[in-house]
DOTI-773471 format. One record per residue (C-alpha): residue number from 1; x, z, y. Coordinates in steps of 0.25 Angstrom, whole numbers. Each point is the difference from the previous one (the first is absolute). Example, Ala and Ser with C-alpha at 12.3 -4.5 7.8 and 13.67 -1.06 7.14 Angstrom:
2
PT seq  east    up north
PT   1    49    31   -18
PT   2     6    -2    14
% end
This chain:
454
PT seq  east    up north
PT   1   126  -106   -59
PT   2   -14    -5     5
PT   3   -12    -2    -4
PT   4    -6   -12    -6
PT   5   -13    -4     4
PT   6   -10    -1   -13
PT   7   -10   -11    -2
PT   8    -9    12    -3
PT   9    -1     6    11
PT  10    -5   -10     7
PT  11   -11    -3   -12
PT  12    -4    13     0
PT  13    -3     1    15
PT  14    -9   -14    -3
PT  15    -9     7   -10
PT  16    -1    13    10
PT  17     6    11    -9
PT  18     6     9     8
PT  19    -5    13     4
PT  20    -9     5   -13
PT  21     9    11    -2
PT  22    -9    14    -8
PT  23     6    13     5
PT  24     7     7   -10
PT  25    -2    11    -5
PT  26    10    12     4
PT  27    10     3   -11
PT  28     8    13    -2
PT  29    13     2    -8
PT  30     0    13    -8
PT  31     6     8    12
PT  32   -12    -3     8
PT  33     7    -8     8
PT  34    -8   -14     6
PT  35     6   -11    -8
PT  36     2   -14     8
PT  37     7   -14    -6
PT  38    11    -6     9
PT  39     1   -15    -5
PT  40    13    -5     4
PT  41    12   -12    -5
PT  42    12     8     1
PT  43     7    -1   -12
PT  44    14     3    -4
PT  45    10    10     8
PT  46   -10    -3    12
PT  47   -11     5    -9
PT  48     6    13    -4
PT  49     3     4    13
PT  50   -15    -1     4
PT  51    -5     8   -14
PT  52    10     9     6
PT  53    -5     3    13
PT  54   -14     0    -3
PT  55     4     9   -10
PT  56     5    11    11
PT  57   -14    -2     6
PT  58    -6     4   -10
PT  59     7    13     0
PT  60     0     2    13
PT  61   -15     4    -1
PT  62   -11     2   -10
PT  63   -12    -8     7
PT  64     3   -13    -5
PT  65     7    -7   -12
PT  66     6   -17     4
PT  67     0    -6   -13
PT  68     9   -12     3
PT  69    -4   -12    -9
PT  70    11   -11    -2
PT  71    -7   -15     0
PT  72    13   -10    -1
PT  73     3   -10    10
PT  74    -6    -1    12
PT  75    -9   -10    -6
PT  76    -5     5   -11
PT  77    -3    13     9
PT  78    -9   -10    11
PT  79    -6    -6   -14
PT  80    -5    14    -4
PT  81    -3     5    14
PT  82   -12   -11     1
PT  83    -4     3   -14
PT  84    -1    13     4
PT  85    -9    -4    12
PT  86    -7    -8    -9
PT  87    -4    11   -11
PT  88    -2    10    12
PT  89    11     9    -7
PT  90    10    -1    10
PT  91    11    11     0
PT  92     1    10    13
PT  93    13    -8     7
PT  94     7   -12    -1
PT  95    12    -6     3
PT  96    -3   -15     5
PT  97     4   -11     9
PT  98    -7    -4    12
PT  99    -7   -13    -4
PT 100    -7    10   -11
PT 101    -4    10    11
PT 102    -5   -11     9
PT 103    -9    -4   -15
PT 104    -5    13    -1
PT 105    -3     3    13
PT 106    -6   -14     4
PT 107   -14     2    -2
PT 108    -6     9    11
PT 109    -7    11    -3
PT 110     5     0   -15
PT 111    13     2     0
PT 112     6     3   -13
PT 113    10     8     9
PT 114     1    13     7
PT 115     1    -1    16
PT 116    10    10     3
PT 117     1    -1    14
PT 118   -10    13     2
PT 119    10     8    -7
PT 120    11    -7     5
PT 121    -5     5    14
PT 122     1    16    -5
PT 123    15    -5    -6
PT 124    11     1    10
PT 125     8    -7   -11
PT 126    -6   -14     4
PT 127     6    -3    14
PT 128    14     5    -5
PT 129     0   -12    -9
PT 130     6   -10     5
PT 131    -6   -12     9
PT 132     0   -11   -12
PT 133    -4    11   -10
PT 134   -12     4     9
PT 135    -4   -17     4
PT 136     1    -1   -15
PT 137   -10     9    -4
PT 138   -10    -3     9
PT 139   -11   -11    -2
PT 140   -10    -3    10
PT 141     3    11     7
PT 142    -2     9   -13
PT 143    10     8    -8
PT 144     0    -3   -15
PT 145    15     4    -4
PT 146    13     9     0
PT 147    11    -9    -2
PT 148     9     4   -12
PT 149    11    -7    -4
PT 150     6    -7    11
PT 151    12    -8     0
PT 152    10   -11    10
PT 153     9    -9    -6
PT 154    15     4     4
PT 155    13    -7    -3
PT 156    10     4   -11
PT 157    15    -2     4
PT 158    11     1    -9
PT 159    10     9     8
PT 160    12    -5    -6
PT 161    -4   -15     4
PT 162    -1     4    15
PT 163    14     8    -1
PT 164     7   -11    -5
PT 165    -8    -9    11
PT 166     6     9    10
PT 167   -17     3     4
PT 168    -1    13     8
PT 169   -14     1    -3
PT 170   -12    -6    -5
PT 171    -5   -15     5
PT 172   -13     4     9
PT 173    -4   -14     2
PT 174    -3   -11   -12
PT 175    10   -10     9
PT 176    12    12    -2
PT 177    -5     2   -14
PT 178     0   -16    -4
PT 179    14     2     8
PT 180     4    11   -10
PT 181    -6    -7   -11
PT 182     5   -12     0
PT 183    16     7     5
PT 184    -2     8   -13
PT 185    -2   -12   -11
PT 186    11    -8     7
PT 187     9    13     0
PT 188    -3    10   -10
PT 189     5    -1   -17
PT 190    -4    11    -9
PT 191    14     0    -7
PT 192     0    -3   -17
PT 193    12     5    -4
PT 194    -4    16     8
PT 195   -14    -3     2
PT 196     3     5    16
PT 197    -7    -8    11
PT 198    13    -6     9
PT 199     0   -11    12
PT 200     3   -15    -6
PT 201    14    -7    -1
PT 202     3   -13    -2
PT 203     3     1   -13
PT 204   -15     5    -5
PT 205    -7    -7   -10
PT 206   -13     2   -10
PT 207    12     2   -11
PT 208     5    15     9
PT 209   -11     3     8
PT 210   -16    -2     4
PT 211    -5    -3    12
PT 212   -10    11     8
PT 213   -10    -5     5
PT 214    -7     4    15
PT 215   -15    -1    -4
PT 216   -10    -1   -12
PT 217   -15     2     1
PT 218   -12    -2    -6
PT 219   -12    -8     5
PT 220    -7    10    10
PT 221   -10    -2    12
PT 222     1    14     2
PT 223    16    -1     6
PT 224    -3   -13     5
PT 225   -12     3     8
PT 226    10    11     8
PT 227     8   -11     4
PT 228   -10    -8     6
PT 229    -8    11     8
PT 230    13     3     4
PT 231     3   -14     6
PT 232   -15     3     7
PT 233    -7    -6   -11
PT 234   -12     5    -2
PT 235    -7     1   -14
PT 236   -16    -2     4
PT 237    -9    -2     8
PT 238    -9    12     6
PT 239   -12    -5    -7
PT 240     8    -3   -16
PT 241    -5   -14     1
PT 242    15    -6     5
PT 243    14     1    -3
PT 244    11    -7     6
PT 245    11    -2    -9
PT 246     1   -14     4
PT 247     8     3    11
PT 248    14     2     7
PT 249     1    13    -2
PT 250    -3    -1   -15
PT 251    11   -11    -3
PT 252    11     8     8
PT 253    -5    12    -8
PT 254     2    -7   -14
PT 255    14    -7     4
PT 256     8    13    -3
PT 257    -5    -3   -15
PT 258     2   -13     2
PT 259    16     1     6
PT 260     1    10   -13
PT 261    -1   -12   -10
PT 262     5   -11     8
PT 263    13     8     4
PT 264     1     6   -14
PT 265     0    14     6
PT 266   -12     3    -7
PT 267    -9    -1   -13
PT 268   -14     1    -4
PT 269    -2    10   -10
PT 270   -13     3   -10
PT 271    -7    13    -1
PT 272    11    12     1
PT 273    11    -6    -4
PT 274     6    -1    14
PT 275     1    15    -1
PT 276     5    -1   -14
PT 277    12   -11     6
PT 278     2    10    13
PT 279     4    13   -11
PT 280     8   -11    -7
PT 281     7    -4    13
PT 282    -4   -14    -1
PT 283    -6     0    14
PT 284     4     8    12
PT 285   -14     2     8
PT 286   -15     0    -4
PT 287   -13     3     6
PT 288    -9    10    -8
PT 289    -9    10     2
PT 290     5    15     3
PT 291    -4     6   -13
PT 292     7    -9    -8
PT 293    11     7     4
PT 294    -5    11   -10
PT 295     1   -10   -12
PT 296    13    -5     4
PT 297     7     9     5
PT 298     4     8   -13
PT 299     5   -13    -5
PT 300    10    -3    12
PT 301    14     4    -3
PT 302     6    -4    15
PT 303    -3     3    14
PT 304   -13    -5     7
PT 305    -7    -1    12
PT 306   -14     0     3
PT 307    -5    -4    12
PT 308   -12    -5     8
PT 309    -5   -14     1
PT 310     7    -9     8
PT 311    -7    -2    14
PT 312    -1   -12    10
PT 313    -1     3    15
PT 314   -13    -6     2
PT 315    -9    12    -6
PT 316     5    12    -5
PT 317    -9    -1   -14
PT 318     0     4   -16
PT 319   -12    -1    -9
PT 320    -4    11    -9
PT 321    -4     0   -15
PT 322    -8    10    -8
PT 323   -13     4    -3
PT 324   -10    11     5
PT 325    -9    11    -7
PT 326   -14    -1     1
PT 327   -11    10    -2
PT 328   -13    -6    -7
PT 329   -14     3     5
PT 330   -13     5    -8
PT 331     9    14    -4
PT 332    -5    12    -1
PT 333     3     8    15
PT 334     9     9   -10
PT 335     7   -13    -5
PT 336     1    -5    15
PT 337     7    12     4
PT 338     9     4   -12
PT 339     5   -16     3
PT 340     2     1    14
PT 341     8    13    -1
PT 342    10    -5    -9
PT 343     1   -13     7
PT 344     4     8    13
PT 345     8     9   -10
PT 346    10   -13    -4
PT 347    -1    -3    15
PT 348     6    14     6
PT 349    14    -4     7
PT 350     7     7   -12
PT 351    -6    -8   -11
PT 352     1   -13     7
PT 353    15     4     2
PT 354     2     4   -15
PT 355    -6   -13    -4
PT 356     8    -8     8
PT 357    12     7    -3
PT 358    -3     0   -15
PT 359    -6   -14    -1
PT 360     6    -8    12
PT 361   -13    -5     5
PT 362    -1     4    17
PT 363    -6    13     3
PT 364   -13    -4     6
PT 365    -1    11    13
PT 366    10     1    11
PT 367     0    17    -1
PT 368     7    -3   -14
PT 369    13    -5     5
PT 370     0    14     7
PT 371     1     8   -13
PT 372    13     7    -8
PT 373    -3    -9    -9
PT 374     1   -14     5
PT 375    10     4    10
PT 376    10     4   -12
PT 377    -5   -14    -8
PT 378     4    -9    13
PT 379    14     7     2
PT 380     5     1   -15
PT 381    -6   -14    -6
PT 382     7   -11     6
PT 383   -11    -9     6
PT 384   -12     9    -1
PT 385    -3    -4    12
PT 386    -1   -13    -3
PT 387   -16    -4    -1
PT 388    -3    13     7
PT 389     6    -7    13
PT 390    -9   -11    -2
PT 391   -12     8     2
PT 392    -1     0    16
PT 393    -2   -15     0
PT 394    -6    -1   -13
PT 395   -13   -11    -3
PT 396    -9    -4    -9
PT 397    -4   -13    -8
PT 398   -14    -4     0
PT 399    -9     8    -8
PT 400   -11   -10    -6
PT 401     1    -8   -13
PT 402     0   -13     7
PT 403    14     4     3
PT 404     4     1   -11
PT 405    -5   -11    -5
PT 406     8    -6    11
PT 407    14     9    -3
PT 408    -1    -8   -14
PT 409    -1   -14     7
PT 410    12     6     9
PT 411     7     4   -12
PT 412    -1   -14    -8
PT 413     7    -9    14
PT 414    11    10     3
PT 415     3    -1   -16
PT 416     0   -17     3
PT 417     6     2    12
PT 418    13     6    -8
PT 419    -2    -7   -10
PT 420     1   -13     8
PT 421    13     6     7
PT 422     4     1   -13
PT 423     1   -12    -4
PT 424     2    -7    13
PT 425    11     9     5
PT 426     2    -7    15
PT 427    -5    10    12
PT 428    -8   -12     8
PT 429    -8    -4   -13
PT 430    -3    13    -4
PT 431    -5     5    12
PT 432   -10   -14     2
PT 433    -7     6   -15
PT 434    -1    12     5
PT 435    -7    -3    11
PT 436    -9   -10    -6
PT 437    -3    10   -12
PT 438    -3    11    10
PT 439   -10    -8     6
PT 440    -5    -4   -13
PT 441    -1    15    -2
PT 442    -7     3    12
PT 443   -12   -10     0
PT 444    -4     5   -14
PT 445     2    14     5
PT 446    -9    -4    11
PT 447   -11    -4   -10
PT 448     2    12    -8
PT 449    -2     7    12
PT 450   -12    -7     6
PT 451    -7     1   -13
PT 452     1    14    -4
PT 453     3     9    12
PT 454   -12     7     5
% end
């Protein structure tokens, strides 16, 4: 989901390697069309989509040719894009995460990146994106990406759970949802004998029936850091060097997952297979991103429900994931250009609507929700609307790699913190571990912080 901060980056910024790029020559395809290379990670169904569109661009005039380049995980692309840099071969564009463009574009007056925001300026595109889009994209004070595949966690109900439960709609809170959750494991049987989900009886046992369970989820910052900003938390400091996670708000925020082991309601899961056990009707409700909606849904033979993130009163907050498209420097101004007008190409409201209806991920302007398209999608697919509603009070996580440095140390406690519930299954204990494991947490993100933020 997001990206891992690499040892490389880091030793590569020591030695001063960035910003060496030749400019490459132009390149034409046998229609005398320019010829540019999109790197990019989407592989799969995701990845088909993306040739597909691209290659309606590239009928849609005979200027210029995207040749998309497919580079494996999102790793293995951040690998190859500093290699790229490195040999001064770099392609035209670039999918990428924020602490890669904050790399590349880190030593002023080299940058191995293209400062868009002169073009962005003659582009009334860019202030119909979105707030967190546009905040996203800037740094200091300079444009240096498009966002591109942008995406909100939501929940996934089973809808026949919350008929038998009697629940008119969605919980909206994570109280109503623990409330739900827990109502559904101490209620709710999928049936052996019919295979049918049925309220519980007294005479139930594991020889007739299995249990539904209300919650299973894997280890992830990514939720859990929406629970505390929305509790007032607050992530960082304005200057990267401090976090606080060793604070009220953080333990309130973590005691849903603790509750979930303690009361039994709830299971820790490892990599997908919470969304496997949600298809097998193992577990009622998970928290996943919205476009796994489109590997799952194909394998779901009941009703669902998607909805969005469960808010708190405090602050009205979700956090986005995804990555953003960058053009390099040193092109030839043909290259520039040929980049620029196919970056703006994907970014029309129409295309921005066709990708998200094909793919999921949000639409990234506010003029695409206006369009036949996504006005059909969000009144014929149930919960279309889902992360799309999130997108008014939509944030970001810090962008540099000490934080994700620091997302790794957060990570390693919230898995000790469950682990310890685990094993020590009484509320007052639990929440006395959790509590010392997220101050543990926080003073050796501090250090992280203090020694490799700018």
């Amino acid at each position: 989901m997001v990206l891992k901060v690499r040892f490389v980056l880091l030793l590569l910024l020591l030695l001063g390697l960035t910003g060496c790029q030749k400019v490459p020559q132009n390149e034409y395809d046998a229609q005398g069309r320019l010829k540019i290379t999109f790197w990019h990670a989407m592989g799969g169904e995701l990845g088909s989509v993306l040739k597909s569109m691209i290659a309606d661009y590239n009928k849609s005039q005979d200027k210029v040719f995207v040749h998309p380049e497919f580079m494996g995980r999102y790793d293995i692309l951040e690998q190859k894009i500093i290699a790229s840099v490195m040999a001064g071969k770099t392609p035209d564009l670039a999918q990428m995460y924020e602490s890669v463009t904050l790399f590349l574009t880190r030593d002023k007056g080299e940058e191995s990146l293209l400062d868009l925001t002169p073009l962005t300026k003659e582009w009334d595109g860019f202030e119909d994106l979105y707030d967190v889009f546009k905040r996203n994209s800037i740094y200091d004070g300079k444009v240096y990406s498009i966002p591109f595949n942008k995406s909100f966690p939501v929940i996934y109900f089973n809808q026949d759970v919350l008929d038998l439960l009697g629940e008119k709609q969605s919980p909206g809170t994570w109280s109503e949802l623990g409330r739900v959750a827990k109502d559904c494991y101490e209620k709710v049987v999928v049936d052996k004998a019919t295979s049918q989900m049925r309220l519980r009886t007294p005479e139930d046992n594991d020889n007739n029936s299995n249990r539904v369970y209300g919650f299973a989820f894997p280890i992830d910052p990514w939720v859990y850091q929406i629970a505390y900003l929305q509790l007032g938390g607050k992530n960082i400091s304005e200057d990267e060097k401090e976090v606080y996670y060793d604070s009220q708000e953080a333990l309130d925020a973590m005691d849903f997952w603790i509750r979930a082991i303690v009361e039994g309601w709830g299971y820790r899961s490892e990599g997908y297979n919470f969304q496997n056990d949600f298809g097998a009707r193992k577990v009622a409700f998970i928290i996943t991103s919205v476009v796994s909606r489109r590997f799952m849904e194909p394998k779901l033979n009941f009703p669902f429900t998607v909805a969005p993130v469960p808010l708190e009163e405090k602050r009205k907050v979700s956090v986005m994931s995804g990555t953003n498209v960058c053009i390099f420097s040193g092109l030839t101004p043909e290259r520039t250009k040929a980049a620029w007008d196919f970056l703006k190409w994907f970014s029309e409201a129409e295309r921005t609507a066709e990708w998200s209806e094909r793919t999921f991920y949000v639409p990234i302007r506010k003029q695409a929700l206006a369009t036949d398209r996504m006005q059909e999608f969000v009144k014929n697919v149930k919960g279309a609307d889902a992360a799309i509603v999130q997108l008014p009070y939509g944030d970001m996580e810090p962008r540099s790699s000490a934080w994700y440095r620091c997302r790794i140390i957060l990570r390693e406690h919230m898995e000790r913190i469950v682990a310890a519930a685990e094993k020590e299954p009484d509320l007052i204990k639990a929440r006395k571990i959790a509590k010392e494991l997220l101050a543990e947490a926080n003073q050796k993100m501090n250090k992280v912080l203090q020694k490799y933020a700018q």
